[in-house]
Each structure stands twice: as structure tokens, then as C-alpha cells.
C-alpha positions, 0 to 999 in steps of 0.5 A, spaced: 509 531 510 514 531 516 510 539 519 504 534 519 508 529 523 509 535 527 503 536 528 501 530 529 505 528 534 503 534 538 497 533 538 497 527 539 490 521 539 485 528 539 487 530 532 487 523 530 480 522 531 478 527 529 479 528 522 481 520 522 474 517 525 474 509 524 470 510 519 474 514 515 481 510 517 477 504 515 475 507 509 482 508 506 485 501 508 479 498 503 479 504 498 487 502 497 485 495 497 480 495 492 484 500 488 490 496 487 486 490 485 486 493 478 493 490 478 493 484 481 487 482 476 491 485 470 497 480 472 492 475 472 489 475 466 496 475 462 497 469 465 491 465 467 494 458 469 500 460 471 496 465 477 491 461 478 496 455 480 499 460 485 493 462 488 491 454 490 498 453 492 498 460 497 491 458 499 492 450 500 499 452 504 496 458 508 489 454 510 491 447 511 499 448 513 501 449 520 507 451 523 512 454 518 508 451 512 503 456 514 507 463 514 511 461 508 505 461 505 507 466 500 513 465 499 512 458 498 508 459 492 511 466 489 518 462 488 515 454 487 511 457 481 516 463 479 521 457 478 515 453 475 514 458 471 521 459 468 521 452 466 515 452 463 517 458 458 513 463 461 518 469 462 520 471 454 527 470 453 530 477 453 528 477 460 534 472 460 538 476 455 537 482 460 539 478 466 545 474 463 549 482 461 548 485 467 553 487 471 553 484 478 556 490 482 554 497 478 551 504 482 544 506 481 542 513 476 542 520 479 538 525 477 539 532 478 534 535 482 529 541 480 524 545 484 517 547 480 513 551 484 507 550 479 508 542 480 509 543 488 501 547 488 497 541 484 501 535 489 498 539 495 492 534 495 496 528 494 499 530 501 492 529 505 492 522 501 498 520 503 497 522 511 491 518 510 494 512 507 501 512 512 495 514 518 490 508 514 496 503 514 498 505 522 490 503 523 491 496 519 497 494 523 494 496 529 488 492 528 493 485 526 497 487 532 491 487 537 494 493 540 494 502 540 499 505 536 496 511 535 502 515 538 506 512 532 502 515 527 506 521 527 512 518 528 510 514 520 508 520 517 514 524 518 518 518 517 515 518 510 516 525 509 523 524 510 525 518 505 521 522 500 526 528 501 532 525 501 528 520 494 528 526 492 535 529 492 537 523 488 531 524 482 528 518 486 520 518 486 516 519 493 516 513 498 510 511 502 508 506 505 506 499 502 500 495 503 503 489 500 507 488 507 500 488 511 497 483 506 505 479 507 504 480 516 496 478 516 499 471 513 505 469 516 503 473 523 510 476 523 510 483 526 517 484 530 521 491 526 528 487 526 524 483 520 522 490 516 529 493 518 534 488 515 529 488 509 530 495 508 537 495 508 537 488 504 532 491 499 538 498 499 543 494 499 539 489 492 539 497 489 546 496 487 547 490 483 543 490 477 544 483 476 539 483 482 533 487 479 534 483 472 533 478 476 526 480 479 524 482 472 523 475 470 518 474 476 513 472 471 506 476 471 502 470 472 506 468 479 505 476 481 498 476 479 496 470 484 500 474 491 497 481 489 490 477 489 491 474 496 495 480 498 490 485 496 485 481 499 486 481 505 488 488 505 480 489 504 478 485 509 484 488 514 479 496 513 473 492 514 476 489 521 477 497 523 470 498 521 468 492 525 473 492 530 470 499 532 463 498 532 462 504 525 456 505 524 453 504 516 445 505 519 449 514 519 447 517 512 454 521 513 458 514 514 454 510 509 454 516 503 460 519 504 463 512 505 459 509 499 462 515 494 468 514 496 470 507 495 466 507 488 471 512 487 477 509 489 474 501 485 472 505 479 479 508 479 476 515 478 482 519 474 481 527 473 487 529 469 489 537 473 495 540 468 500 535 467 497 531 474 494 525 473 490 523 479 487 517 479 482 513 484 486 512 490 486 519 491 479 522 489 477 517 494 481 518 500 481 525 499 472 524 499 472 521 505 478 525 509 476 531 507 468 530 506 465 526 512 467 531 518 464 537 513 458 533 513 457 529 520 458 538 522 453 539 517 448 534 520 450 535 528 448 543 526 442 541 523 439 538 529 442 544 534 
């Protein structure tokens, strides 16, 4: 990841709209949508009532609420309904006992780490992924914002490297980018970095206190159910606006095939185990369009010459 950053930021824009097309990028942003809606949909159905009172009071509070109503609007129905929902008996009681013994202060676990080579060769695939998933989400920010951050995309994706390493180091799993915190910045319009930086630092700091995460965990899966299905949502429509935004044009066979089969991969959550990999929808449907739109639109450009 960081050598592609390298790259990336060397070569600049060129290199990104070369092998990042809008159509590609677009792509991505939609596919990574659509894919986690398979988790926002699990929530809801474990909690119909619950999720679905979330979702009106997120919608009436972000469609008719102004000033702060409108970008507190999932936060306004995330904690109404989370405390309606513990009120109600909608978290099971060893989520409480759990909360009740935990400690308030205590140092996370760390784990050794090992160096597989065999492993290290199968996740090479899931690298282009993630570069087109930081590239996608840069694309998508770009699009909320109004304006070109192109020439930030290296620096992203090197950032991504480096969080991962230094994860690694602790046993911690790979870090990436989220498409939650997109779905929360088109709602509340919020995009200055000082909010993401203190809620970095305050989320680090939260990893510290096992009262804390105990405490999430009685977020009851209704109320997640109900975010995740605004959130993914507008996820969606974000790639839709690249597309949009850009003029792509779906008439092409290469856009409309390539792109097609792509994102039924990525809906249909295509999973092909390799080894002991398991690689799901997300990734079988960027790597198509990352990988076999250029190869095609080459193809059709050296067909007609």
C-alpha cells in the first residue's frame, strides 16, 4: 500500500485516471454500498420495530429539521432509540452484566506478530481492493465536498499502509478506510479534518477502557440496523453521483458490461474461498472493474484501429 501511495503521489492525477476512470471509481463507491447493505438489512430484520422506528426518526429529523435538528439527525436517532431500546428490553441482560464487570481503565491485548509468506502471496489481490476502495471513498469525498482532492489520494493511501503496519505490529487487524463516516459527512455536511482528527484520537483513547467498548455493545441491533440503512444508502447514491457528476457514459459496452458484472458480484456477495482466504463480494467486484475495464476499453480501442 504505502509503495502504491509512492507511486501515486509521483505520478500524480495521470495515473489515477488512467487506471481510475470515473466510471471505475464510481463503481467502487456503489459496489462498497451495496455490499454492506447485506449488514445493515441483517440488523434490521433481528429488530423490525426497533430499526424501523430508527429509520423515521433519522428521516423525519434529516428531511424536515433545520439548523442542527438536520445534522444531528443520526446521531438524534441512534442515542433516542438506543435508550429507548434499553428501556424496552431490547438488549439481552448479559449485555449488562458484561458492562457492570468491566473495568474502567485496563490496556488492550497484544499479540505477537508472525510473518507467513504463503498468506502475504493470496492477500496480494486484496491490495488492489483496498487502493481502489481509499481511491473510491477520496472520489466520494471529492464529490460531497465540491472540490478535486486528487492530489490527496496518494497521501490516503499511504496513510492506509501505515495504520496497517503499525496494526499489525499489535496482532490488530488491517485498517482502511470507512464508508460509514461518508454516509455521516453527506448527512450532517460536516467536512473540516479537526472533527475526524479528535474523533480519531477519541476513539484510541475509548480502546483503553473496557467499560466503554462494553458499553457499545449493548447498541441494540435494531438501532444499528436503521443508521447502516441511511448510511449505506447514501453511500450508493454518492457513486451514482460520480457517475453523474462526470458524464460516464453507460450506452459504451465496456462501462455497461464490465460495470454491470461488477456490481452483481459485489450485491450478490460473491465468495470464492482460495486456501484458507476467504474473499467475498466486496473484492471479486472491484477487482473486475479495476482490473478488466482498462484491459477492455484497450481491447475495443485496438479492435477499431
Amino acid at each position: 500500500m504505502i509503495v502504491v501511495g509512492i507511486a501515486v503521489k509521483a505520478l500524480g492525477v495521470r495515473l489515477l485516471e488512467s487506471v481510475m476512470p470515473p466510471v471505475v471509481s464510481g463503481a467502487v463507491v456503489i459496489i462498497i454500498g451495496l455490499n454492506l447493505s447485506h449488514q445493515a438489512t441483517s440488523h434490521f430484520a433481528r429488530q423490525p420495530l426497533l430499526a424501523a422506528l430508527t429509520t423515521v426518526v433519522i428521516l423525519l429529523a434529516g428531511v424536515l429539521g433545520r439548523g442542527l435538528l438536520n445534522r444531528f439527525a443520526i446521531l438524534l436517532g441512534f442515542v433516542a432509540l438506543w435508550v429507548g431500546g434499553l428501556a424496552f428490553g431490547a438488549v439481552p441482560a448479559e449485555k449488562f452484566t458484561a458492562l457492570r464487570d468491566a473495568a474502567w481503565v485496563g490496556l488492550p491485548q497484544v499479540y505477537q506478530p508472525e510473518l507467513r509468506p504463503s498468506v502475504v502471496l493470496l492477500m496480494l489481490p486484496v491490495v488492489i481492493v483496498l487502493v481502489a476502495e481509499v481511491v473510491g471513498h477520496v472520489k466520494a469525498v471529492a464529490a460531497l465536498t465540491g472540490r478535486n482532492l486528487d492530489g490527496s489520494a496518494g497521501d490516503a493511501i499511504i496513510a492506509n499502509g501505515l495504520s496497517t503496519a503499525l496494526s499489525g505490529l499489535g496482532g490488530g487487524v488491517g485498517t482502511t478506510t470507512y464508508s460509514e463516516n461518508i454516509g455521516v459527512m453527506a448527512v450532517t455536511r460536516v467536512y473540516t479534518t479537526a472533527a475526524f482528527a479528535f474523533a480519531g484520537v477519541f476513539a484510541a483513547a475509548l480502546a483503553f477502557s473496557p467499560k466503554a467498548i462494553a458499553l457499545f455493545g449493548t447498541i441494540p441491533a435494531g438501532v444499528l440496523g436503521g443508521c447502516t440503512l441511511v448510511l449505506y444508502g447514501l453511500i450508493v447514491l454518492i457513486g451514482v453521483r460520480i457517475w453523474m457528476d462526470r458524464g460516464v457514459d453507460l450506452t459504451s459496452p465496456v462501462n455497461a458490461m464490465v460495470g454491470g458484472a461488477a456490481l452483481v458480484a459485489g450485491v450478490g456477495d460473491l465468495t470464492i474461498e482460495i486456501g484458507d482466504l476467504s474473499m467475498g463480494g466486496m473484492v471479486w467486484g472491484s477487482l473486475l472493474v479495476v482490473i478488466l475495464h482498462p484491459v477492455m476499453r484497450w481491447l475495443r480501442a485496438a479492435r477499431r484501429t
